[in-house]
N, C-alpha and C positions, 0 to 999 in steps of 0.2 A: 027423419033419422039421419043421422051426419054417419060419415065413414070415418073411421081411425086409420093412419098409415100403419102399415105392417112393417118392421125392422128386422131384417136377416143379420143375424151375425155368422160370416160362412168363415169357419177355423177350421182347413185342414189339414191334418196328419202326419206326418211323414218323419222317415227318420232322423232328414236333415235339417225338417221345421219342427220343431214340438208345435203343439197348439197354442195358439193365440189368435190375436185380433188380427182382421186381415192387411191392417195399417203397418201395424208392427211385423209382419211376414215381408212386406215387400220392402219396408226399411230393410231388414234382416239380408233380404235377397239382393236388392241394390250395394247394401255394403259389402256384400263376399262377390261381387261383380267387380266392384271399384279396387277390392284389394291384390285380384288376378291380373291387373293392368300395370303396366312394366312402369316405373318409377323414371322419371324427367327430370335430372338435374341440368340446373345450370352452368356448363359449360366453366371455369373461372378465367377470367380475363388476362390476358398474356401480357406481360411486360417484356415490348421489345429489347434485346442484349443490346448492351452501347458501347461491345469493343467486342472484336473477331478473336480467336484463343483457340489452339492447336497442341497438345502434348505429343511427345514423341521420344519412345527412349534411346539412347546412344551406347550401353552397356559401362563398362568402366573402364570410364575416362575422368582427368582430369577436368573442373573446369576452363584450367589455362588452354589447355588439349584441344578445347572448343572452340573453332571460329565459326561466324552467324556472318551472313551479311545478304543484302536483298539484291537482285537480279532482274532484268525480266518480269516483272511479275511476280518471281519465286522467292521463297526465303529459302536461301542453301543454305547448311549445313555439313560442315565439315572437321570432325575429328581425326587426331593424326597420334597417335602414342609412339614413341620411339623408346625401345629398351637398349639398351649401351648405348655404341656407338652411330652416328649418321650413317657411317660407309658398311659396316662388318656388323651394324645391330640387327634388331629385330624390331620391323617397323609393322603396327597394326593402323590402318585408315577404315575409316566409315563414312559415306556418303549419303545425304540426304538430301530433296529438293519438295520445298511446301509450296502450292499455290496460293498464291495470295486470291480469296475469291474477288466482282466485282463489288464496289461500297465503302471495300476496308481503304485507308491511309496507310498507302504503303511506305509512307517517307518517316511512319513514328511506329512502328516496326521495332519491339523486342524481346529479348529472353532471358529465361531466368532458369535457375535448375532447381528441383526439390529437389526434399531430403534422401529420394530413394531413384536418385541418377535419371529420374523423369526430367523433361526440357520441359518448359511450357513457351510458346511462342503468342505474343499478342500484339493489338492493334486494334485503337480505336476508327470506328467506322464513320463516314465521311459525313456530313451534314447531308441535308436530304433537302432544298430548299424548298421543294414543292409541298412538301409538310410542316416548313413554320411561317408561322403567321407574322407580318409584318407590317407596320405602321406606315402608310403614306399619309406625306406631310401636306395639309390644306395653304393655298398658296392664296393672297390676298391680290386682288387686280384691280385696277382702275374698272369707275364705269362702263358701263355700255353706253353709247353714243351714236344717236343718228341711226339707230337701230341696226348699227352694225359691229360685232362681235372684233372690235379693233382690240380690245384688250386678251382677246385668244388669237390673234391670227397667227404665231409664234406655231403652234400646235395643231392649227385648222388647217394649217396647210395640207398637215403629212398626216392626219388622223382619221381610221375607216370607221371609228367607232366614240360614240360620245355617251352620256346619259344622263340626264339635267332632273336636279331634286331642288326644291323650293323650300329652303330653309329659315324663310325669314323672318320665323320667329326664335332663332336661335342666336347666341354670338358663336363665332367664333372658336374662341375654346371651350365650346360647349357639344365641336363638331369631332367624332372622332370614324377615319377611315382607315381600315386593315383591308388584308389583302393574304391569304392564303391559296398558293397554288391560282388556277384562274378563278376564284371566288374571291367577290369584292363584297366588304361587308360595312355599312354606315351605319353610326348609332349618332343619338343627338339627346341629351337630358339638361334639365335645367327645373331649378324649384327657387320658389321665394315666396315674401309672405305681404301677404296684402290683408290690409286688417285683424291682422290677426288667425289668419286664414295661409296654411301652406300649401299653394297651387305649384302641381310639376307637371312637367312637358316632356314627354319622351319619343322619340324615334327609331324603328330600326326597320332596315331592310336591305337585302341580299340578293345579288346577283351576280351570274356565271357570265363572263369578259367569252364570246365566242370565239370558237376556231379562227386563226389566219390572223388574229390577233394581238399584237407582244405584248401579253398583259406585264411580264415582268418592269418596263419601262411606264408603266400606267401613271397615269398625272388628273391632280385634282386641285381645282381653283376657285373661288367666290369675291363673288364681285359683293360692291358695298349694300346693295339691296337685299341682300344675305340668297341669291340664287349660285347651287351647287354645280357645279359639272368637271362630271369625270370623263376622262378621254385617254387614248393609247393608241399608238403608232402599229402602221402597220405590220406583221412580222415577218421580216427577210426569209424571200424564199430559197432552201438551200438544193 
């Protein structure tokens, strides 16, 4: 005599479950679980300001009344009203002094007045060069000879730091090298068609120019055998 499996359906009760299937109970229960959990947005991405901006009001004055002009660091500010006369009038001045923070160009420094006697004072902020990426130019050299690096020794002399990529299946302007802050970045592509067949070749890889370093002066050269090497001086201790 064979056995039959026995099947429980357990549904129960409550005021917050009705009856149902016990599948459907803990869907139910997981969803009002999930929906008590504090919502996570993301964050929206900040677009750095590209010029420094100060208002400041002066009361009523003339434009003409206004003299700006930068100092020290400061944009002063100085309003002058004279009613009558120079000697017997009545003379109202107002004095103000802005610091100019560090970052801004303080040499392109101006103002302007709204409509409602507000000043606004601005200035675009300084380049940053640590933050843009820049192209260093691959430099072409003579041979190697006699196994000795005569066509670097310009650079060998003064250089703590080298790093040698084997490009030789690339040309030339196929090589391209940037340079962001101490991050050096080489890429290398090239495509063509062999029988009808489009075969490409690509390169990339990156790496951080160490402490003690002057990557700013960084230099890069290939000889005709198409091997790369980058190198940089070392940097002046202050």
């Amino acid at each position: 005599m064979s056995m039959l499996p026995v099947f429980y359906d357990y549904s129960p009760v409550s005021a917050f479950y009705p009856a149902m299937p016990i599948r459907n109970m803990l869907t139910s229960m997981l969803n009002d679980e999930l929906a008590l959990l504090p919502q996570v947005t993301a964050a929206p991405r900040r677009n750095l300001p590209a010029k420094w901006s100060q208002s400041f009001h002066l009361g009523n004055y003339n434009p003409d009344e206004v003299k700006v002009n930068v100092d020290e660091g400061c944009v002063r500010i100085h309003a002058r009203h004279v009613r009558g006369d120079e000697e017997n009038g009545e003379v109202r001045e107002t004095k103000r002094c802005i610091k100019i923070p560090e970052g801004v160009d303080a040499s392109k420094v101006h103002c302007k007045m709204l409509n409602d006697r507000t000043y606004l004072v601005e200035a675009p902020l300084l380049r940053n060069e640590e933050e843009e990426e820049m192209e260093v130019q691959v430099e072409s050299v003579p041979a190697i000879t006699d196994g000795k690096k005569e066509d670097m020794q310009l650079v060998e002399s003064s250089k703590p730091y080298e790093t040698k990529l084997d490009l030789s299946v690339f040309e030339p302007d196929h090589i391209t090298v940037k340079r962001r802050g101490n991050l050096v970045s080489v890429s290398a592509d090239h495509s063509r068609e062999e029988d009808g067949v489009k075969v490409s070749r690509s390169f990339r890889r990156e790496f951080t120019v160490p402490e003690g370093v002057d990557y700013k002066h960084i230099k890069c050269v290939r000889d005709p055998k198409g091997h790369v090497a980058i190198m940089a001086p070392t940097a002046d201790k202050k």
